[in-house]
C-alpha positions in Angstrom: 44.1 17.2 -71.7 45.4 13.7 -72.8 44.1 13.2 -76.7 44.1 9.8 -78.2 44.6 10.4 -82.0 43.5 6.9 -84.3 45.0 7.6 -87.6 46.8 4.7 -90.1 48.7 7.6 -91.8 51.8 8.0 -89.9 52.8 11.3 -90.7 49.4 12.6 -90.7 49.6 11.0 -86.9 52.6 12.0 -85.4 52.0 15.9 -87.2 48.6 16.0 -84.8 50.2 14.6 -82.1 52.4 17.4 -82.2 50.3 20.3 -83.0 48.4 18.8 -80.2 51.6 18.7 -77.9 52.5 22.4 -78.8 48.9 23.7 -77.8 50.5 22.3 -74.1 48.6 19.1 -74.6 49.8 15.2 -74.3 48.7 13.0 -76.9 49.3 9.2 -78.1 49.0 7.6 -82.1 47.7 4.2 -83.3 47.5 3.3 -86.4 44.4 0.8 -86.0 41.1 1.2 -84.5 41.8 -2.2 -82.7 44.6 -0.9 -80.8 42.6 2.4 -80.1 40.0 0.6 -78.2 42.6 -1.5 -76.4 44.7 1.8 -75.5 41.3 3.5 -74.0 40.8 0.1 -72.0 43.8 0.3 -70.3 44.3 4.0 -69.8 42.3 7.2 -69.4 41.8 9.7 -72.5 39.8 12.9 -72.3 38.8 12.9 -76.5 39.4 10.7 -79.3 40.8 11.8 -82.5 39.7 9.5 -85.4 39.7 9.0 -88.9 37.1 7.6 -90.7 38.9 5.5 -93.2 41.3 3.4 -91.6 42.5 1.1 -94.2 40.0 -2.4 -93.5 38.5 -0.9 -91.0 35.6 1.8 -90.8 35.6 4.4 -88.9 32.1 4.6 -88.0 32.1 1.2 -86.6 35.0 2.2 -84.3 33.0 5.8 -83.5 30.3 3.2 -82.5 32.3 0.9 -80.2 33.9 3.8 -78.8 30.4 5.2 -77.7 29.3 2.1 -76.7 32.2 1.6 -74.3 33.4 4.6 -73.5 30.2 6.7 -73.8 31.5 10.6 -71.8 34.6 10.6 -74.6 34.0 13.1 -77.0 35.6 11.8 -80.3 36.4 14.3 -83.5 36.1 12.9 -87.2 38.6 13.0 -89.5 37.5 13.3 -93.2 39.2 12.9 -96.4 37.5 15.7 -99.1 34.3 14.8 -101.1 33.3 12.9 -97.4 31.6 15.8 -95.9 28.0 14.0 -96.2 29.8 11.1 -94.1 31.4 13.1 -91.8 27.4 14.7 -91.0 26.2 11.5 -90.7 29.7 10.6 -88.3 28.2 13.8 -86.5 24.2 12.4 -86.3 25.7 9.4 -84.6 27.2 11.2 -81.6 30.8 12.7 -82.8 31.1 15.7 -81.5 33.0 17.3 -84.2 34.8 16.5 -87.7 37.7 18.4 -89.5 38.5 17.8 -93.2 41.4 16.5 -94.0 43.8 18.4 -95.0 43.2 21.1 -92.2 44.6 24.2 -91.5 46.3 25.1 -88.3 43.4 27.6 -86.9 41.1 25.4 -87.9 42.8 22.5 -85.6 43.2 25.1 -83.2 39.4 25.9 -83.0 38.2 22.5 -82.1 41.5 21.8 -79.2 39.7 25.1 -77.7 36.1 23.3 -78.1 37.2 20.0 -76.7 38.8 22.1 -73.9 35.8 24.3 -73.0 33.9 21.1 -73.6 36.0 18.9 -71.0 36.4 22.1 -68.3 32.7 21.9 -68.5 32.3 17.9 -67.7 34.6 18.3 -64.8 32.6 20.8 -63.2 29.7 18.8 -63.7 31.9 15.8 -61.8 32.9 18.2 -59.2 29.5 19.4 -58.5 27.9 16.2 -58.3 30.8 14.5 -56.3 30.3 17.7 -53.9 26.5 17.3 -53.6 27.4 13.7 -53.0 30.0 14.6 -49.8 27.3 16.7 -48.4 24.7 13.7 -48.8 27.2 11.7 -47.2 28.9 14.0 -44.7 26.1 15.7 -43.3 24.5 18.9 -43.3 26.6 22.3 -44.2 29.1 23.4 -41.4 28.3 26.1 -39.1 29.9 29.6 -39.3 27.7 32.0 -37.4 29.9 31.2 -34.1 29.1 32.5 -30.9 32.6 32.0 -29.1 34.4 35.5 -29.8 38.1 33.8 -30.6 36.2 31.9 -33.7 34.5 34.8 -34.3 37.6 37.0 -35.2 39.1 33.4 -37.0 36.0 33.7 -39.4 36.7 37.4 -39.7 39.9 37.8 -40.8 39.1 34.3 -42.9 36.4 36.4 -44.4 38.6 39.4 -45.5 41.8 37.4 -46.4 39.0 34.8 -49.3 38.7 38.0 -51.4 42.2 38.7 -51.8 45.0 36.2 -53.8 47.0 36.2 -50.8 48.4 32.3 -49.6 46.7 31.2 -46.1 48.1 29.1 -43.5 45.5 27.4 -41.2 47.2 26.3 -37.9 45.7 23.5 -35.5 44.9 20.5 -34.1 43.6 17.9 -35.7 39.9 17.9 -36.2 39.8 21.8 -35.4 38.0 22.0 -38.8 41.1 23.3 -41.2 40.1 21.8 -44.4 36.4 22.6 -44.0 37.7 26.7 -43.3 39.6 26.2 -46.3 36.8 25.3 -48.8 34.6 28.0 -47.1 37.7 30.6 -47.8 37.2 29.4 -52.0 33.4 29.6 -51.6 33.8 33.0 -50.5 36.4 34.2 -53.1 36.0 35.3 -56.8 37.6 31.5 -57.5 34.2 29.9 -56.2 33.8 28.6 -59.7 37.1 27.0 -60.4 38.5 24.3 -59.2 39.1 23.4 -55.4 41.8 20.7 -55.3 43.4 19.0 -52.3 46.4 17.2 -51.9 47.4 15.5 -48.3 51.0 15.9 -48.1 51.9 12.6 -45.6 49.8 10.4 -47.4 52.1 9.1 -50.4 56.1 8.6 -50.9 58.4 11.6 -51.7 58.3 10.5 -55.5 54.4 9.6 -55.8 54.1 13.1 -53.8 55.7 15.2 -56.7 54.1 13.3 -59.2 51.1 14.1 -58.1 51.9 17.5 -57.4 52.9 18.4 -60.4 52.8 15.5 -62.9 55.3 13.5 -64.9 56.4 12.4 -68.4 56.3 8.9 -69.5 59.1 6.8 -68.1 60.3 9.3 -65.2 60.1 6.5 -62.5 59.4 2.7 -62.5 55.8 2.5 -63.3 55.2 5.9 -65.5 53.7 4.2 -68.8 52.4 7.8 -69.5 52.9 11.3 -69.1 50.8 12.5 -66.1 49.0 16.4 -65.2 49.2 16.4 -61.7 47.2 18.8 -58.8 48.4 21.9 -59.5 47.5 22.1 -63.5 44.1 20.4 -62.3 43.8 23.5 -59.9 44.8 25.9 -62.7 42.8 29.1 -61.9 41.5 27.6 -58.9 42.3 26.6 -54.9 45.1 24.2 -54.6 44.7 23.4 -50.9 48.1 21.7 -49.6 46.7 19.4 -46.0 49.5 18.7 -43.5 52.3 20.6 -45.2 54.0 20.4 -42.5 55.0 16.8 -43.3 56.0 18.2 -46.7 59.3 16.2 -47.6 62.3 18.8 -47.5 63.6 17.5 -51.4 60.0 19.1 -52.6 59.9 21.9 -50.5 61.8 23.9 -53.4 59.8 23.5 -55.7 56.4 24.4 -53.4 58.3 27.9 -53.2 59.2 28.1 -56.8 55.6 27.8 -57.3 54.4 30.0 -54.5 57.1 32.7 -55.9 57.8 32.5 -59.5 54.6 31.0 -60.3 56.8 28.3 -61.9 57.2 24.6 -61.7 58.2 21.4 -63.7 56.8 17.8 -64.2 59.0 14.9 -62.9 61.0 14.2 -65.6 61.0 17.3 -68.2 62.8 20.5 -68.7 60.0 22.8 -69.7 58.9 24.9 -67.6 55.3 25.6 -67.2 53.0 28.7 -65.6 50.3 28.0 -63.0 47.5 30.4 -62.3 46.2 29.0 -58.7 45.6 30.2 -55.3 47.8 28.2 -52.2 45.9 27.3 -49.5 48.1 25.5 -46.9 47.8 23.5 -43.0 49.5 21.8 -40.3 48.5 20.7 -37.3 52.5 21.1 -36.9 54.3 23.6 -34.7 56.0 25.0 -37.9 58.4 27.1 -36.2 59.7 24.5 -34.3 60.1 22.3 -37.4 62.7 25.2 -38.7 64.4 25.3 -36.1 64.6 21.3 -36.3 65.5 21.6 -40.0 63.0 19.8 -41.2 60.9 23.1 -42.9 62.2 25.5 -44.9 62.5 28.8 -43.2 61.7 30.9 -46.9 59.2 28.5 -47.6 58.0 28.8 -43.7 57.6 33.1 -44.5 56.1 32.6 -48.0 52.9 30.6 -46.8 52.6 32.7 -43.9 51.2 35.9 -45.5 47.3 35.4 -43.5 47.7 32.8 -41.0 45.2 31.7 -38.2 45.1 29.0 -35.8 42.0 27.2 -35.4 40.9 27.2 -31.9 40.3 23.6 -30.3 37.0 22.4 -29.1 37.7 22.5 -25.5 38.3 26.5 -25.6 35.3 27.0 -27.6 32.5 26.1 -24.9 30.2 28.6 -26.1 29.7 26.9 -29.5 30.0 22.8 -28.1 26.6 22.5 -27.4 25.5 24.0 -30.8 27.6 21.5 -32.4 26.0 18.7 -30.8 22.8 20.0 -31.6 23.6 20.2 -35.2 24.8 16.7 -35.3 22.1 15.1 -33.2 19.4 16.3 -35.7 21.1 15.2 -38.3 22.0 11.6 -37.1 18.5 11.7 -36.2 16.9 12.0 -39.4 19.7 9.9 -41.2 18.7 7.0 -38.8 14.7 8.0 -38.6 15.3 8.3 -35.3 12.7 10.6 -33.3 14.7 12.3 -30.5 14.3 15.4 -27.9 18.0 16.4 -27.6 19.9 15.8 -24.8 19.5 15.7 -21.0 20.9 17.8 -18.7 23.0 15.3 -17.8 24.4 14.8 -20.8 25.1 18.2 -22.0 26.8 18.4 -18.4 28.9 15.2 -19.3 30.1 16.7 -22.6 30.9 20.1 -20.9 33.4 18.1 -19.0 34.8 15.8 -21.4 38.5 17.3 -22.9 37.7 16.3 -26.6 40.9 15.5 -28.0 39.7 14.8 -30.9 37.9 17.9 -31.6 35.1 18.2 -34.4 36.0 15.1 -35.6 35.6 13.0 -32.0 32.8 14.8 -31.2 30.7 13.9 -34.3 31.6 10.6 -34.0 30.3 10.5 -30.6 27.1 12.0 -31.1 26.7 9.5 -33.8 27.3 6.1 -32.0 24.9 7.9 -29.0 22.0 8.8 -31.7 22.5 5.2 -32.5 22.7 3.3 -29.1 20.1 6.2 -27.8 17.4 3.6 -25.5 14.8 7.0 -24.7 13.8 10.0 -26.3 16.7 12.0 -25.1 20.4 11.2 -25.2 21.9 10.4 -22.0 25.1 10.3 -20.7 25.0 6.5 -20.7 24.6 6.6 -24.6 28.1 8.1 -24.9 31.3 6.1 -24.8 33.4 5.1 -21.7 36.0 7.3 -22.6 33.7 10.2 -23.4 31.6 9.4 -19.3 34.6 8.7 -18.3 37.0 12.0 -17.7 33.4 12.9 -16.1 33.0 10.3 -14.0 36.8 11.1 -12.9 36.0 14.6 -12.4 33.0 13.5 -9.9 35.1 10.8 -8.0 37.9 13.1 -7.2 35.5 16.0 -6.3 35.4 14.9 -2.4 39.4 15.4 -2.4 38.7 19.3 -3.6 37.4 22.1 -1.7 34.1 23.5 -2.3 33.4 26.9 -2.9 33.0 28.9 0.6 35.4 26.0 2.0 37.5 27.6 4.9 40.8 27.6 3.6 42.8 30.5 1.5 42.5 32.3 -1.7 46.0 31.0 -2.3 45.2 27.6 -1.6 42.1 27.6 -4.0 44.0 29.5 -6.9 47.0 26.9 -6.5 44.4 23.9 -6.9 42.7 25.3 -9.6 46.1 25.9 -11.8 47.0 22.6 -11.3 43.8 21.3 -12.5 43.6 23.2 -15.8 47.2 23.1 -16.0 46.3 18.9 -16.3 43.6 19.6 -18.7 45.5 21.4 -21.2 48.0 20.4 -23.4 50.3 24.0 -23.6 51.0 26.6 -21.5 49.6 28.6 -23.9 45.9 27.6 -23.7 46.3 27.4 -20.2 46.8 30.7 -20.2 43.8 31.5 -22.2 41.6 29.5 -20.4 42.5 31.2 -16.8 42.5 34.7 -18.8 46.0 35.8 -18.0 49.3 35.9 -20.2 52.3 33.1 -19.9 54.7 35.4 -18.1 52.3 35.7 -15.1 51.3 32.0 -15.6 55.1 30.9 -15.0 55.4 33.1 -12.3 52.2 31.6 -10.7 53.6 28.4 -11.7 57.0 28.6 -10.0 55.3 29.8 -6.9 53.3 26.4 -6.3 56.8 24.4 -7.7 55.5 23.0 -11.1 57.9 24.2 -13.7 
């Protein structure tokens, strides 16, 4: 927590700062209430520290201002003796606590542990309301009661692996649903009521990415005016879920596995070393492997997150749940846009069959969307859905008179070799390829070499 303490007694100021400091707390002195309303202008605080008699000024005018401007920062009397009756009435006007001055250690002690409880407790509240707010926003919860049997054995092992401590790597393409499978793993585990904390890994500079890892002290890099908690003593006893770690810079990389080992890690700029209770949930839509052998991922760090690791399967090999997604999302877009809609023709469950979805979840929401949207009848056609979406259909069609039809007069050989080419086209590795005609890569290069395609 960061504590503001408003004192005109310098060594009564800088003594709390420290005891404040030593409980593993950062904390800031001014000697006026003036400058104390200027400092919680400028910067964020989570509890004031204030005196009642600062020298011209009174400290219940300041307690006032503070309320009136700052009105979800808990401030703490302090009170001189024989101004216990003042320090009630302090208390009647919305201070959350007073201590009389002077105090003794356990007795400072006991209200740091009451303004702690008290902020874990507001930022729940935030992270509750800001959740209810995503799903508001977002849509409706995500489905897990999949059909397809390779998501079904995801969900599975997902399942098993959220009640143990163990780190997960979730594998993937973009838009596979990775950070959604993540927050469902901390739902499911005995942290469910702790923090879940994310941090996207390519989307600041090396330095601003270990700041806000793990923090920094005041004056650590151009632009530190303060000392800084980051993500992982936010996550303390919760989820720290690290997105696209595969684009992790290599100079942090260390100090991920001196966390994911020791347990261990440092803010920019200081020397003392501090514990972190948290559960590391990491993904890439990265080949991983293939960024060790590059150099550009360390090959301990590579074996540490990879205790339970699953790829998320892409939307093109999951046909059996496609059509429930689209159902879930057209009801939804429905009633967000008080539209009153059938579903979908046949035509256009046919059309998105076909399509390759790139794009995954992501693409395919988005889709369903603009068509809920740009719908002209009571069912979604295929006309409602992009260009690009009709258009890998339309393909399909037009090239159909150039392909044999089934019962055609020409070989089995001939038929197999058109049809590997044409999923061979559609896929983006060998690997799903392989998946997708049923057979294993070794016979797939064989088949391969046979027709002169490696």
């Amino acid at each position: 927590m960061d504590f503001l303490v408003i004192d005109d007694d310098k060594t009564f100021r800088d003594a709390t700062c420290f005891l404040i400091e030593e409980a593993g707390h950062y904390a800031e002195g001014v000697e006026s209430g003036r400058l104390g309303l200027s400092w919680l202008k400028e910067d964020k605080w989570d509890a004031v520290l204030l005196d009642l008699n600062l020298g011209g000024e009174n400290g219940l005018d300041v307690l006032l201002e503070i309320q009136k401007q700052f009105p979800q920062i808990p401030v703490v009397m302090f009170t001189a003796q024989g101004s216990v009756k003042v320090a009630v009435e302090a208390m009647r006007r919305g201070a959350a606590d007073f201590l009389e001055k002077p105090f003794q250690r356990e007795q400072f002690m006991t209200v740091l542990a009451r303004l702690q409880r008290l902020n874990q407790m507001t930022r729940r509240i935030a992270r509750l309301e800001q959740e209810v707010t995503e799903i508001k926003t977002q849509g409706l919860e995500p489905i897990f009661d999949f059909t397809t049997p390779v998501m079904c054995e995801v969900m599975d092992i997902l399942t098993r692996a959220a009640r143990t401590p163990a780190s997960i790597l979730l594998l993937g393409e973009s838009g596979t649903g990775k950070s959604v499978a993540a927050r469902a793993i901390h739902e499911k585990s005995h942290l469910a009521d702790k923090p879940f904390v994310t941090v996207s890994c390519p989307s600041l500079s090396k330095e601003l990415l270990e700041s806000e890892l793990f923090g920094h002290v005041r004056g650590s890099f151009t632009g530190a005016i303060k000392d800084h908690w980051g993500k992982v003593k936010t996550a303390e006893g919760g989820t720290l879920f690290l997105d696209e770690i595969g684009d992790l810079p290599m100079e942090i990389q260390p100090k991920l596995l001196r966390l994911l080992q020791e347990r261990e890690y440092e803010r920019l700029g200081e020397s003392v070393t501090r514990r972190a209770n948290l559960r590391v949930i990491a993904a890439t839509n990265r080949d991983l492997k293939k960024r060790v052998a590059d150099g550009l991922f360390r090959e301990d760090l590579y074996f540490r997150l990879n205790v339970i690791t699953v790829e998320m399967p892409p939307l093109r090999l999951r046909d059996g749940d496609l059509i429930r997604f689209v159902e879930h999302y057209e009801k939804f877009f429905a009633a967000q846009c008080a539209r009153k809609l059938e579903g979908l023709s046949p035509e256009a469950v046919g059309c998105l069959r076909a399509y390759h979805w790139p794009g995954n979840l992501r693409e395919l929401r988005n889709a369903i969307e603009r068509a809920v949207i740009l719908a002209k009848g009571d069912k979604l056609q295929p006309e409602d859905f992009s260009n690009e979406v009709r258009g890998q259909n339309a393909a399909a069609n037009s090239g159909a008179e150039n392909l044999p039809l089934l019962g055609s007069l020409i070989s089995l050989e001939k038929l197999e070799e058109l049809h590997l080419r044409k999923i061979l086209e559609r896929t983006p590795s060998l690997t799903e390829a392989a998946q997708v005609l049923g057979i294993d890569q070794a016979t797939l290069y064989r088949k391969r070499k046979r027709i002169g395609l490696e």
